[in-house]
C-alpha positions, 0 to 999 in steps of 0.5 A: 635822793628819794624823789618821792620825799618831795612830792609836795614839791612835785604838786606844787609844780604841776598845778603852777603848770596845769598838767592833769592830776597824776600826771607825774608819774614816779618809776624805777627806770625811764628807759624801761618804762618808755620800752616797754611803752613802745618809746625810745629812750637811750639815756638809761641814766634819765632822771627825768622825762617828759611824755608829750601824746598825740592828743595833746596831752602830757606825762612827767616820768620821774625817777624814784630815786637819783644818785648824787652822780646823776645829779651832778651831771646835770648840774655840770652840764647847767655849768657848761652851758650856760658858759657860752652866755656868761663865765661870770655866773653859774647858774647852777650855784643858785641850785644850793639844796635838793628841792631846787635841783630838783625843781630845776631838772623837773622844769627845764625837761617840761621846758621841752615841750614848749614849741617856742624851746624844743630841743634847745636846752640852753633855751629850757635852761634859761627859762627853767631858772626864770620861772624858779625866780618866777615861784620864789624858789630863790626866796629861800 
């Protein structure tokens, strides 16, 4: 998939969030880019990052393109964790087109960096999927 095909969408979720204009950036390789950036990055299949700077501001690296593969790991990855709060339901079912996967990777890795969520990432799951309802991306 072509991320940048949906930089609408990429937009639209900066501003709901008050990043500073252009501070989505789209690249060929997050771990390249955090290398050659003085950052450490070992997950070279990261489609997704968030840059947090001493002064307080931040920067989402995006992949320009994300293989089904990689989609589906964090899709999967959705699945298993949210097995622990209930079998019943899978999130991830919900993420049914392009735009809300990635909606959904985009807002659980900006979820990061709320002092409130951190690293939990079951944490930046839940919250990910409750602002998505927030926006109405369940509308469609």
């Amino acid at each position: 998939m072509f991320t940048k095909d949906h930089e609408a969408m990429f937009a639209y979720l900066q501003e709901k969030y008050c990043l500073p204009q252009g501070s989505v950036q789209f690249v060929n390789d997050i771990s390249g880019w955090c290398r050659s950036h003085g950052l450490r990055e070992c997950d070279t299949g990261k489609p997704v990052r968030l840059i947090l700077t001493p002064q307080g501001g931040c920067q989402m690296l995006v992949l320009n393109v994300l293989s089904d593969d990689v989609i589906q790991q964090q899709m999967n990855a959705l699945s298993i964790r949210s097995q622990g709060i209930n079998v019943a339901v899978d999130p991830s079912e919900r993420l049914n087109s392009d735009r809300k996967k990635l909606a959904y990777i985009f807002l659980s890795e900006y979820a990061t960096g709320l002092p409130e969520i951190g690293s939990d990432e079951r944490l930046a799951d839940e919250w990910a999927i409750k602002e998505m309802e927030r926006l109405e991306f369940f509308k469609s």
